[in-house]
C-alpha positions as CSV (number, residue, x, y, z in Angstrom):
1,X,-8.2,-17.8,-26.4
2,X,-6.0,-16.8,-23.4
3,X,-6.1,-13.6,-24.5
4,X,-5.8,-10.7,-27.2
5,X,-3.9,-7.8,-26.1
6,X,-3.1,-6.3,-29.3
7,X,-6.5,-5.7,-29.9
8,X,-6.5,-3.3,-26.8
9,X,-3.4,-2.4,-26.0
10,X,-3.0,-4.9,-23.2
11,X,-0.1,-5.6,-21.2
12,X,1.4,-8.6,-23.0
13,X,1.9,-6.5,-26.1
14,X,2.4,-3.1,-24.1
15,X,4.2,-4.3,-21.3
16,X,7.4,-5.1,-20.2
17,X,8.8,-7.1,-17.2
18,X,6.8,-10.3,-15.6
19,X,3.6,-10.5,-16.7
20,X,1.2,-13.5,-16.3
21,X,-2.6,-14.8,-17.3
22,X,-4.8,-17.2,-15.3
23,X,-7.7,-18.7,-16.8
24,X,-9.8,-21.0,-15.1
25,X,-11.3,-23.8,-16.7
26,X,-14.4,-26.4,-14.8
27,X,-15.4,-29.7,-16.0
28,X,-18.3,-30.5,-17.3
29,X,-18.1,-33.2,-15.0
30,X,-15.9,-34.0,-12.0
31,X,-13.3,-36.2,-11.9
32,X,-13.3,-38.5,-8.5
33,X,-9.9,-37.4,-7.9
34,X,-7.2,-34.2,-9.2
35,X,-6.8,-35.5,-13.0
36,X,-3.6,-35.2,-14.8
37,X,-3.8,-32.3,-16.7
38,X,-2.1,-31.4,-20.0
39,X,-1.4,-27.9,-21.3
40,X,-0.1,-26.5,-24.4
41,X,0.1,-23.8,-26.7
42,X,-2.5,-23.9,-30.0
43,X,-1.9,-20.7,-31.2
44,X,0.9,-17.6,-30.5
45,X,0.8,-14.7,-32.3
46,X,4.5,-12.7,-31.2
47,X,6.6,-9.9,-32.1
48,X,9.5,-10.8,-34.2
49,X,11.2,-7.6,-32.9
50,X,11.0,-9.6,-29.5
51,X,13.0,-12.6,-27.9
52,X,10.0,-15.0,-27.3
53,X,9.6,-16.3,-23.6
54,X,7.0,-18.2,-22.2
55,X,5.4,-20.4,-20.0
56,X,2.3,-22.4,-19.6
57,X,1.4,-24.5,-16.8
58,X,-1.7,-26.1,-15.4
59,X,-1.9,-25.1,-11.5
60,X,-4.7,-25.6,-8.9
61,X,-6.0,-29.0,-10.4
62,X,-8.8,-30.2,-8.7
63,X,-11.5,-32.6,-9.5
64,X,-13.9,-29.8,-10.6
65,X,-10.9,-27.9,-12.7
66,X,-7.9,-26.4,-12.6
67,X,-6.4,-22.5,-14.1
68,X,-4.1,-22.3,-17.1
69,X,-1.1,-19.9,-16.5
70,X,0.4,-18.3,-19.1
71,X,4.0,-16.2,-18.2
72,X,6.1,-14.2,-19.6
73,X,9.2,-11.6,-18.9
74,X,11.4,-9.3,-20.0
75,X,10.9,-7.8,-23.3
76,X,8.7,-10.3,-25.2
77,X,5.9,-8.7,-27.0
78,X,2.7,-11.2,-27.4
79,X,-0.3,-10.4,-29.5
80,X,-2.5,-13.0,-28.9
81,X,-2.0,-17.0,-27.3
82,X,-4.6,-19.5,-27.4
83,X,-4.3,-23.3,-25.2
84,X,-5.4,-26.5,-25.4
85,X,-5.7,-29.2,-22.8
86,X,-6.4,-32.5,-21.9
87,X,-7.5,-34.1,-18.7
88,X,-6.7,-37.7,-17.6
89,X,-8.2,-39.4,-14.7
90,X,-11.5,-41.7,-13.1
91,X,-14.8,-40.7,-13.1
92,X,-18.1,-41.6,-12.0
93,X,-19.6,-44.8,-14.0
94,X,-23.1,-45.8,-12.3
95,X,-22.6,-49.3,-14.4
96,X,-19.3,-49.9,-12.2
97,X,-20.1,-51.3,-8.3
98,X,-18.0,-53.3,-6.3
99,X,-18.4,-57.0,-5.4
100,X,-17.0,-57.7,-1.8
């Protein structure tokens, strides 16, 4: 879960304007090199009073992780948003060695 603000009062229900969430997420295990990472949205719970507006990203990918964003503006009132992802890329295999 990204987060819950209706259950608090937080500013993705209460607010208005840009607002954002950053949640970072590690690996269990590194990745030898920045993975490609896939983000979307699992779960939004909205206002229907509201236009709906958002964005979710993957930023600061590293081998050890990277942060899901989540954005919004203006007028859009969000409950609650949960995110999924999937991470693509090499890793470590001790039965891989190189033969020169």
């Amino acid at each position: 879960m990204l987060f819950s603000d209706f259950a608090h009062s937080g500013p993705m229900w209460t607010g208005e304007g840009p607002r954002e969430v950053t949640q970072p997420v590690v690996f269990v295990e590194p990745f030898l090199e920045a993975p490609h990472v896939m983000v979307s949205v699992a779960l939004w719970d909205i206002d229907s009073a509201t236009n709906m507006r958002a964005d979710i990203s993957a930023q600061r990918v590293t081998p050890e992780g990277f942060s899901i964003v989540f954005k919004t503006w203006a007028d859009s009132r969000l409950a609650r948003v949960r995110a999924d992802w999937t991470a693509i890329g090499a890793v470590d295999d001790p039965d891989l060695w190189d033969v020169d």
